[in-house]
GUKOLVO-934349 format. One record per residue (C-alpha): y negated, x, z negated. Coordinates in steps of 0.05 Angstrom, whole numbers, plus 32768, in hexadecimal, padded with zeros to 4 digits. Last residue first. Layout:
N
    c2    c1    c3
     Y     X     Z
...
//
This chain:
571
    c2    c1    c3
  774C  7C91  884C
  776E  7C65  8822
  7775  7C94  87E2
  77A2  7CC3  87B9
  77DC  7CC3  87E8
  77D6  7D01  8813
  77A9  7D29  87E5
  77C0  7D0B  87A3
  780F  7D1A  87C1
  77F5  7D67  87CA
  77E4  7D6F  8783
  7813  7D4D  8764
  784A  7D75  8790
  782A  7DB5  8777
  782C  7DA8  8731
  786F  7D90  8731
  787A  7DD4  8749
  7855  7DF9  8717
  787A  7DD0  86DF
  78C2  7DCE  86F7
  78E5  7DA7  8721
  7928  7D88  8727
  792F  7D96  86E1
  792C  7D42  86C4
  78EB  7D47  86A2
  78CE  7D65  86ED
  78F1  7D33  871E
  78DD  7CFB  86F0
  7896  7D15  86F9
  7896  7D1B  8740
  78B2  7CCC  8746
  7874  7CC0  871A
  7841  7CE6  8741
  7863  7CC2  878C
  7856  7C80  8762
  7817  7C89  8752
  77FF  7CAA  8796
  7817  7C6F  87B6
  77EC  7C3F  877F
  77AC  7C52  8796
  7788  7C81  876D
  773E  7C75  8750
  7765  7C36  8727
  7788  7C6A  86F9
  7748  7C7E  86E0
  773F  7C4A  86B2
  7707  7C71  8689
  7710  7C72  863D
  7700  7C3E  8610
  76B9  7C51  85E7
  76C6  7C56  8596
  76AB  7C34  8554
  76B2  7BE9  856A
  76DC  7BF3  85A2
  7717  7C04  8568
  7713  7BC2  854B
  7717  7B9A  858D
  7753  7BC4  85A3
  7772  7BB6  8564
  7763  7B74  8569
  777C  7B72  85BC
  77C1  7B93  859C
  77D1  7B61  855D
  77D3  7B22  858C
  77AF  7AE5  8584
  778B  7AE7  85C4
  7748  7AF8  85C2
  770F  7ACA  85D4
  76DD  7AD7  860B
  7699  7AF0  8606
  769A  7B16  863C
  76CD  7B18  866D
  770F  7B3A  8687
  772A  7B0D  864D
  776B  7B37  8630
  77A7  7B0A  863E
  77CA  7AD1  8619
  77D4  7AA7  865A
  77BE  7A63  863A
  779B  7A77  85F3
  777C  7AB9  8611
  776B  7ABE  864B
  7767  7A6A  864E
  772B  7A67  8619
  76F8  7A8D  8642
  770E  7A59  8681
  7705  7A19  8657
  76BF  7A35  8643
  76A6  7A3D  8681
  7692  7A84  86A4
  76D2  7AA1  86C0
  76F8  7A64  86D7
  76C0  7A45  86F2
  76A6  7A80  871E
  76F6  7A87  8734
  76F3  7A43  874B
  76AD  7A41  876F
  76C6  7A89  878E
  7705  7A5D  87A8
  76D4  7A31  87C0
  76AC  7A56  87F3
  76EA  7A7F  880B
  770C  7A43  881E
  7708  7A4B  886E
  7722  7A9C  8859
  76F5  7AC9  8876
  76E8  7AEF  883C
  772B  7AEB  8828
  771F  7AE8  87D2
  773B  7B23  87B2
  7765  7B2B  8771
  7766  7B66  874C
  7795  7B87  871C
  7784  7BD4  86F4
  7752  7BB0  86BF
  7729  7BD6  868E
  7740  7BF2  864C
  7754  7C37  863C
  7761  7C4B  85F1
  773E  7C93  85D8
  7757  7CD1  85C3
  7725  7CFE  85DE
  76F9  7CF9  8598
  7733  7D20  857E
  7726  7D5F  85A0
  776E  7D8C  859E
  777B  7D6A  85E3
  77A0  7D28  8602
  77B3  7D0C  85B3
  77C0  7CC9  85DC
  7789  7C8E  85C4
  77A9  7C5D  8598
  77CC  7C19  858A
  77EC  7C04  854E
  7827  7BCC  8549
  783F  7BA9  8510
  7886  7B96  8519
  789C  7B4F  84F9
  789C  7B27  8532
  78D7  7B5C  854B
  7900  7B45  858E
  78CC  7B1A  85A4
  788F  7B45  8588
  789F  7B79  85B9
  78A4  7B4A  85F6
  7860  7B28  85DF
  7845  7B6F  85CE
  7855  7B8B  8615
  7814  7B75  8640
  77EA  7B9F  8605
  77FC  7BE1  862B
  782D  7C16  863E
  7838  7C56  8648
  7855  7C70  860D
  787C  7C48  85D3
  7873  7C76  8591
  7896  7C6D  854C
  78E4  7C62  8570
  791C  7C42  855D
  78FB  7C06  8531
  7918  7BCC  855E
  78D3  7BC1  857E
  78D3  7C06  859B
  7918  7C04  85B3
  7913  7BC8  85D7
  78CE  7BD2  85F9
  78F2  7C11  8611
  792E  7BF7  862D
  7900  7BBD  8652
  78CE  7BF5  866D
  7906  7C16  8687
  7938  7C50  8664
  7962  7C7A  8699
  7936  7CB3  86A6
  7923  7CB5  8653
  7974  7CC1  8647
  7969  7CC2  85F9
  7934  7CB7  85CE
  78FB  7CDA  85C7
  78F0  7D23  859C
  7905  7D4F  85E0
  78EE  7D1E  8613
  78A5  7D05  85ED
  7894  7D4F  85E5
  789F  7D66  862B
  7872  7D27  863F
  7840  7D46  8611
  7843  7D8A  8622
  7839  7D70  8674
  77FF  7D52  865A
  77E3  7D85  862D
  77F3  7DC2  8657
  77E1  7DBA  86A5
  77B2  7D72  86A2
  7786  7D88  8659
  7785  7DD6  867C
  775F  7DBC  86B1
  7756  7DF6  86E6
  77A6  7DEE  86F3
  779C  7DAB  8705
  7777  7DC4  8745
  7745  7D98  8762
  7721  7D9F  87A6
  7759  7D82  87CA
  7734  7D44  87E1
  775E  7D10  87AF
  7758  7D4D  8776
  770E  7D40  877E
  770A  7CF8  8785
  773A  7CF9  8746
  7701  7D23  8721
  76C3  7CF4  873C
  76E2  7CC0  8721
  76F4  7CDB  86D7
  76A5  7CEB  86D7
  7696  7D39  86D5
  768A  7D65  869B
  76C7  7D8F  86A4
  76E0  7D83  865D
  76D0  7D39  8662
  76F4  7D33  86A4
  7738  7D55  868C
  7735  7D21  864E
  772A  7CE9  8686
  7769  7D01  86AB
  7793  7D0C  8670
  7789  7CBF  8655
  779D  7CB1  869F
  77DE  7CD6  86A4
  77F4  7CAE  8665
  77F0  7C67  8690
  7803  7C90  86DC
  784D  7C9E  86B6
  7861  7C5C  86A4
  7859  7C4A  86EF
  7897  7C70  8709
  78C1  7C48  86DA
  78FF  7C74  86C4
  78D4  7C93  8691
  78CC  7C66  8662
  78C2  7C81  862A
  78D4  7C74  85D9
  78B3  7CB0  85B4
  78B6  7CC6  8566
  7901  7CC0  8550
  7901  7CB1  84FF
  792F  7CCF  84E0
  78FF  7CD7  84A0
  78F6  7D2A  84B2
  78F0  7D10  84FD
  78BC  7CE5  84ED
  788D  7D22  84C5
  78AB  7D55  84FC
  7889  7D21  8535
  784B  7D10  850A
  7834  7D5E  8501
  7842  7D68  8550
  7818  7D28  8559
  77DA  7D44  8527
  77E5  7D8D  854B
  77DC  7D60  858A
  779F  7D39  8570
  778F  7CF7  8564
  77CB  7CE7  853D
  77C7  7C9A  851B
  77BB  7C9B  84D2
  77D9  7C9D  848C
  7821  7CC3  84A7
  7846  7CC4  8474
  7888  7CBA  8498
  7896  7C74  847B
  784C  7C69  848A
  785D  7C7B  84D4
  789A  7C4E  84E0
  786F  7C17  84C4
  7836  7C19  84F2
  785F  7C1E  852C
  7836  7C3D  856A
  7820  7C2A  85A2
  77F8  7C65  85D3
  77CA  7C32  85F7
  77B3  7C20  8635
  778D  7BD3  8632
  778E  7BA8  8661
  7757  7B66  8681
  776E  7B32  86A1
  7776  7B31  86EF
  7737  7B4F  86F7
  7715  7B2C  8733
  76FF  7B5C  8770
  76CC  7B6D  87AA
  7695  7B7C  8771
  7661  7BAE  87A0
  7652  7BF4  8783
  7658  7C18  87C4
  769D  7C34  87AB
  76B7  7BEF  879A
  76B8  7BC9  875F
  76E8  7BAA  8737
  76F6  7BDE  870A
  76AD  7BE3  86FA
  76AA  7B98  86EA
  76E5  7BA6  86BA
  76C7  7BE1  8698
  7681  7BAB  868D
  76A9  7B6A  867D
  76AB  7B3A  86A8
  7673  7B00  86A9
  7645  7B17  86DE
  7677  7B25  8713
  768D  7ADD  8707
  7645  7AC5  8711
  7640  7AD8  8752
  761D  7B0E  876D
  7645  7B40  8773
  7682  7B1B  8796
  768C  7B35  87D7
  76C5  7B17  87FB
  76FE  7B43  8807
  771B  7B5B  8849
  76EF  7B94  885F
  76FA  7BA9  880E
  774A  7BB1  880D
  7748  7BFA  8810
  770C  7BF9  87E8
  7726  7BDA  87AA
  7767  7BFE  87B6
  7745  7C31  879B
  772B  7C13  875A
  7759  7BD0  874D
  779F  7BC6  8762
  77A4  7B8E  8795
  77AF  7B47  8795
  77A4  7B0B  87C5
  777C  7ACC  87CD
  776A  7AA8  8813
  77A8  7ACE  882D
  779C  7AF3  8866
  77C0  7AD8  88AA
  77A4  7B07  88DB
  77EF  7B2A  88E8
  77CF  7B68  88D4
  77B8  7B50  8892
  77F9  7B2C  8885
  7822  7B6D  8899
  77F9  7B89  8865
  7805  7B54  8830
  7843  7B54  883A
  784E  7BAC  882D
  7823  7BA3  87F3
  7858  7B6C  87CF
  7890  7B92  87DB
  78CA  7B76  8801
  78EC  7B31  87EE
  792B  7B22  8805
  7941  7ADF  8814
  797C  7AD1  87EC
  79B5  7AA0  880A
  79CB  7AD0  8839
  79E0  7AFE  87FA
  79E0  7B47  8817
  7A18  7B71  87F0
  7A0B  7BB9  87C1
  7A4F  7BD9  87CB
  7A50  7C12  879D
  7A75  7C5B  87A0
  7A7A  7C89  8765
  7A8E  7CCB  877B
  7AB0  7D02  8752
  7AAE  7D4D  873E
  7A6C  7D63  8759
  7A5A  7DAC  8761
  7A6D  7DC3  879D
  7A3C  7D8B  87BA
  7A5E  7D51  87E4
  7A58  7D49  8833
  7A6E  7D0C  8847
  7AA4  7CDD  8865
  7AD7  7CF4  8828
  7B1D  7CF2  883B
  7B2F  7D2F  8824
  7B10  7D5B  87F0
  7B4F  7D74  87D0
  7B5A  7D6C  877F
  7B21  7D64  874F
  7AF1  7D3D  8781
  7B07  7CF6  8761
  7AEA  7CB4  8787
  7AD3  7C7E  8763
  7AD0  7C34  8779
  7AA5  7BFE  8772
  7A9F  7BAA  878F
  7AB3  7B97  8748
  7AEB  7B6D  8772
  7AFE  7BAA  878D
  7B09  7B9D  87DC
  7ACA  7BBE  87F2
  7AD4  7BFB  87C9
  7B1C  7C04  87D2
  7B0B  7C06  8822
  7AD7  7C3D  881A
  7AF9  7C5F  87F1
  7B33  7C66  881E
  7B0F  7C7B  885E
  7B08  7C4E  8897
  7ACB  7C29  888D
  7AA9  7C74  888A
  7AB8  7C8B  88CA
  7A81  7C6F  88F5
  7A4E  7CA5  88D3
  7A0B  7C9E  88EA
  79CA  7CC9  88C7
  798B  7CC4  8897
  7969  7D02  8868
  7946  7CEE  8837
  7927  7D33  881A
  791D  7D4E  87D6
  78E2  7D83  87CD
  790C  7DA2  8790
  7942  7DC3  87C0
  798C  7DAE  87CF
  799F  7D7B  87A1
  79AC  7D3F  87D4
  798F  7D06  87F1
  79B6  7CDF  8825
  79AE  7CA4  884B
  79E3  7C8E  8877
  79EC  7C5F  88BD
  7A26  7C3B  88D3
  79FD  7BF7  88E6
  7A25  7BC9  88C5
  7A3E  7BEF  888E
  79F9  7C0C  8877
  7A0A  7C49  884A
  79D9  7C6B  8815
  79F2  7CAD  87F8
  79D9  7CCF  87BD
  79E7  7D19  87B4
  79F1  7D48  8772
  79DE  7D19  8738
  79E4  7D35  86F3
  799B  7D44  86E2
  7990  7CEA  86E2
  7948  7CCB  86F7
  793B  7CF5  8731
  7973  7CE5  875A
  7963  7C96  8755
  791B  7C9A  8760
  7927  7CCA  87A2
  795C  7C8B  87BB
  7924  7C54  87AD
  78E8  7C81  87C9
  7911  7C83  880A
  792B  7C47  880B
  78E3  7C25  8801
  78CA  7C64  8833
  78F7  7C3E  886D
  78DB  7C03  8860
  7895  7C1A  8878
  78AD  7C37  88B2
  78BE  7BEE  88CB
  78ED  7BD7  88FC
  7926  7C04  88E5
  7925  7BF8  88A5
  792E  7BAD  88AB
  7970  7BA5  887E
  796D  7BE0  8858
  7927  7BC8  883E
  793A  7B86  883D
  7973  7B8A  880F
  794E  7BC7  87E3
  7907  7B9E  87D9
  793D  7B5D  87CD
  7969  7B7D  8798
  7926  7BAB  8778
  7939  7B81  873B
  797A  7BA4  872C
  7984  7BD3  8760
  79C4  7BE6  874B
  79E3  7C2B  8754
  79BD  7C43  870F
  79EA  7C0E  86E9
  7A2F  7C1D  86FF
  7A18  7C6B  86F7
  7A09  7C5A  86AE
  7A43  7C33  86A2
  7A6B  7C67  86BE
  7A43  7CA1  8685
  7A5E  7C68  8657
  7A9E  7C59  8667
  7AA3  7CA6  8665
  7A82  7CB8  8620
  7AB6  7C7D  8611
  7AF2  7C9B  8622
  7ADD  7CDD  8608
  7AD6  7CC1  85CD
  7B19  7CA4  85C9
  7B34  7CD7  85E0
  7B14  7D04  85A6
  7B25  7CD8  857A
  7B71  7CCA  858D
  7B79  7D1C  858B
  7B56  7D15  8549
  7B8B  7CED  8535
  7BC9  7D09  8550
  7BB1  7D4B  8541
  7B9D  7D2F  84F6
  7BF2  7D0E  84F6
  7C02  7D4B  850B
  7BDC  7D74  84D0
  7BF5  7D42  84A0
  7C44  7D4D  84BD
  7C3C  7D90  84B2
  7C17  7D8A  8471
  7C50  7D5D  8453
  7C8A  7D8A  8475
  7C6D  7DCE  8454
  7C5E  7DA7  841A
  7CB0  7D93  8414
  7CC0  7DDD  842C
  7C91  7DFC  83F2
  7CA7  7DC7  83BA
  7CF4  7DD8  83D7
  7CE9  7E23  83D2
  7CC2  7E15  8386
  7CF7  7DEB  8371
  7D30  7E21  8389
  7D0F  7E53  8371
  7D05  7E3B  832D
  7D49  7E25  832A
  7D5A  7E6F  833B
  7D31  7E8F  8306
  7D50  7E58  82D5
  7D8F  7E74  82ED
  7D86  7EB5  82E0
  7D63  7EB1  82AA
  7D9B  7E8C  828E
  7DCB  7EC6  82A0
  7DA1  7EFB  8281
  7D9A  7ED4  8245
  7DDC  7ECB  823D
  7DF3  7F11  8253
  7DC5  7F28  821B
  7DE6  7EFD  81E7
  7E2D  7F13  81F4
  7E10  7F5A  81F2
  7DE4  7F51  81B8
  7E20  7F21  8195
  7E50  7F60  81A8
  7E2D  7F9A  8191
  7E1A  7F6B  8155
  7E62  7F5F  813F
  7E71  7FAD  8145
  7E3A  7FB8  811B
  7E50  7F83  80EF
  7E92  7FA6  80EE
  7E79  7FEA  80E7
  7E5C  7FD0  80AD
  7E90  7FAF  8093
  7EC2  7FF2  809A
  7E8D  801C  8076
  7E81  7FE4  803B
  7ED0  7FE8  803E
  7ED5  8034  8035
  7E98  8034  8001
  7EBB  7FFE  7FD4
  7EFF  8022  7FDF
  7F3A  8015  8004
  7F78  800F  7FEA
  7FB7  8020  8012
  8000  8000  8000
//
């Protein structure tokens, strides 16, 4: 038998426990190790399946944002298309020039004078859109083709026969769409075409624009009453523009000086009505007002206490409306005649600083001795301005009329309406009864006394002098003008301006601001009316061809120039 001692077994239970521990360390370690391990690999396995799950969830978000976008951007290019078609649809028609246009193409051939309607209708169209190339004009009956295309800044009509074009596709889609249109793609091969395109278009829109026997057309109003004249069959009364046509009409007219009539008009409207030897040969129409309108409103929500009379005062109105989102211009600028009603306020300005009457200044430019160059109100203020009213107006100014623009002045889109006159606040105040309208000079110059309104009259109507009712159809118009009934229908019965004193105004908020004004300052000259109406409309066709880049300043310049020469007067 063996006997350990105390100290041998203490020894032997301590190498035991020691033993024990080894062990429950090792045993323990593994443990932990193991669990690591396979809390490590959990971990991995949530976080790989969290990263392939988002992985799926963004992929599938960023497809679905393709897809959408994708939709969006189609969708906008869709309509940015349906629009810019619409737009074409739109220019192609002649609207209410139908008739001028039917007959014009119609009877073109017996008359010269027809032949410039087309003419001045096709140039009108190219210059009021910078994404036209060519415009082509077809008569089916007769085979024959106007054409003006982008090939120099002096744009020609040019006129031809082409017996082919019935045959070609587009020709036939067109006239069998029930939308009588068709359009014509010049991605692929240029086949089948009938005419000369530009390089640089990329499609065709073709219109059929159809005579309706049951319409009579109607050609301009000037070119009847000439052939009337020359036919010897002269109205007994008929209308003109007043100042030079004044004279071009005056072996015609009766002469009304003496009468009382003459007496009771107004002292700028008797003037207008006169001709160059100082004789009245004309009755104002009513009388007008020229006006820069503004929205009183729009402008005291931009701060702006009191109308600009200046241009650093306009520049400092258009960044006050602009800073309130507020656009400062609504134009017009697809109407050729706009443009001749802000010319005008620049004109007189131009005089002033050259110390001659506004008259004498358009007989100067009319016989070439004029440069606009020498007047630095006519070179840089006026074309600054119109530059001005494009960039801070609203959009697409060669495709807005005066309807467009009436409607987005009087529906608060616009601060400014330019060009126009008192004859649009019964329009405006249709749409917006509410709006209260301001009227002001045009900030021409850095003087503010120049910005001034314009009244007068710019209608006439003449009496045939040798008309077998001459003697009382002055009786009537004497009656008209001097009694009381006739004072009172201006302005209660055709709500106009009275051409004559001591007449009523109507009750409209732009003749009693004119009145007001008039009280402390002199109207301006109407010095439209020393131009005849051809010039007028050549200037404003030049001027679309300048705001839209067909020209540029100096050569816009040029073409004025020579157009007041050949068109400025009768003679």
């Amino acid at each position: 038998m063996c006997t350990l001692s105390k100290g041998a077994v203490m020894m032997i239970s301590e190498r035991a426990g020691a033993l024990l521990r080894s062990i429950w360390r090792r045993i323990t370690q593994r443990l932990v190790n193991k669990l690591i391990l396979l809390f490590t690999s959990v971990i991995i396995l949530v976080v790989g399946s969290l990263t392939i799950i988002s992985y799926q969830m963004i992929e599938k978000e960023s497809v679905n944002h393709s897809i959408a976008s994708t939709t969006n951007n189609l969708l906008l290019v869709n309509q940015n298309l349906e629009d810019y078609l619409e737009g074409m649809q739109q220019l192609a028609l002649p609207q209410l020039r139908y008739n001028d246009i039917m007959n014009a193409v119609a009877n073109e051939n017996r008359d010269y004078a027809l032949r410039m309607v087309i003419e001045n209708y096709l140039r009108s169209m190219f210059y009021s859109r910078n994404d036209l190339e060519a415009i082509y004009l077809y008569v089916a009956d007769r085979h024959q083709y106007y054409v003006v295309t982008r090939e120099t800044y002096n744009v020609t009509v040019r006129k031809g026969i082409n017996t082919d074009i019935p045959k070609l596709p587009w020709y036939q889609e067109a006239m069998k769409s029930t939308t009588n249109e068709s359009f014509q793609s010049f991605v692929g091969a240029r086949t089948d075409m009938g005419y000369v395109a530009p390089q640089a278009s990329f499609m065709a829109y073709h219109r059929v624009l159809r005579s309706i026997a049951s319409r009579h057309p109607q050609v301009d109003y000037n070119t009847i009453l000439k052939s009337k004249i020359a036919s010897g069959s002269t109205p007994d009364v008929f209308q003109t523009t007043a100042g030079g046509d004044i004279d071009t009409y005056a072996d015609y007219s009766a002469d009304l000086t003496n009468e009382p009539l003459a007496a009771a008009m107004t002292d700028a409207v008797r003037a207008n009505m006169s001709s160059s030897d100082g004789k009245v040969l004309g009755l104002p129409v009513k009388g007008n007002l020229f006006a820069l309108i503004y929205n009183k409103d729009l402008l005291a929500k931009a701060g702006i206490t009191s109308p600009p009379k200046t241009i650093a005062e306009m520049q400092d109105a258009v960044t006050k409306l602009e800073a309130k989102g507020i656009t400062p211009f609504a134009n017009a600028y697809k109407e050729w005649w706009v443009w001749k009603h802000i010319f005008q306020h620049y004109v007189d300005a131009a005089a002033q600083d050259g110390g001659v009457e506004p008259k004498q200044l358009v007989s100067d430019f009319i016989a070439g001795k004029a440069k606009i160059k020498d007047y630095p109100v006519l070179y840089n203020n006026f074309f600054s301005f119109v530059d001005l009213t494009v960039k801070h107006g609203t959009d697409k100014p060669l495709e807005r009329d005066s309807n467009a623009e009436v409607s987005d002045f009087a529906s608060g889109k616009a601060a400014f309406m330019t060009g126009k006159g008192a004859w649009d606040e019964e329009a405006i105040k249709k749409i917006n009864p509410d709006l209260k309208i301001g009227i002001m000079g045009y900030p021409v110059s850095d003087k503010a006394e120049q910005s001034v309104i314009i009244t007068g009259a710019d209608q006439a109507l003449r009496i045939n002098k040798d008309s077998e009712v001459a003697k009382e159809t002055i009786e009537f118009f004497n009656w008209l003008y001097t009694s009381e009934y006739g004072k009172n229908w201006f302005s209660q019965v055709a709500k106009v301006i009275p051409p004559i004193k001591d007449a009523p105004l109507p009750d409209l908020e732009m003749p009693k601001e004119m009145e007001s004004i008039l009280k402390t300052s002199k109207s301006g000259d109407l010095s439209v009316n020393y131009s005849l109406d051809t010039f007028h409309q050549k200037f404003g066709e030049l001027m679309q061809a300048y705001i839209s880049g067909n020209m540029n300043k100096d050569q816009a310049v040029a073409e004025i120039e020579k157009a007041w020469v050949q068109l400025g007067s009768a003679q």
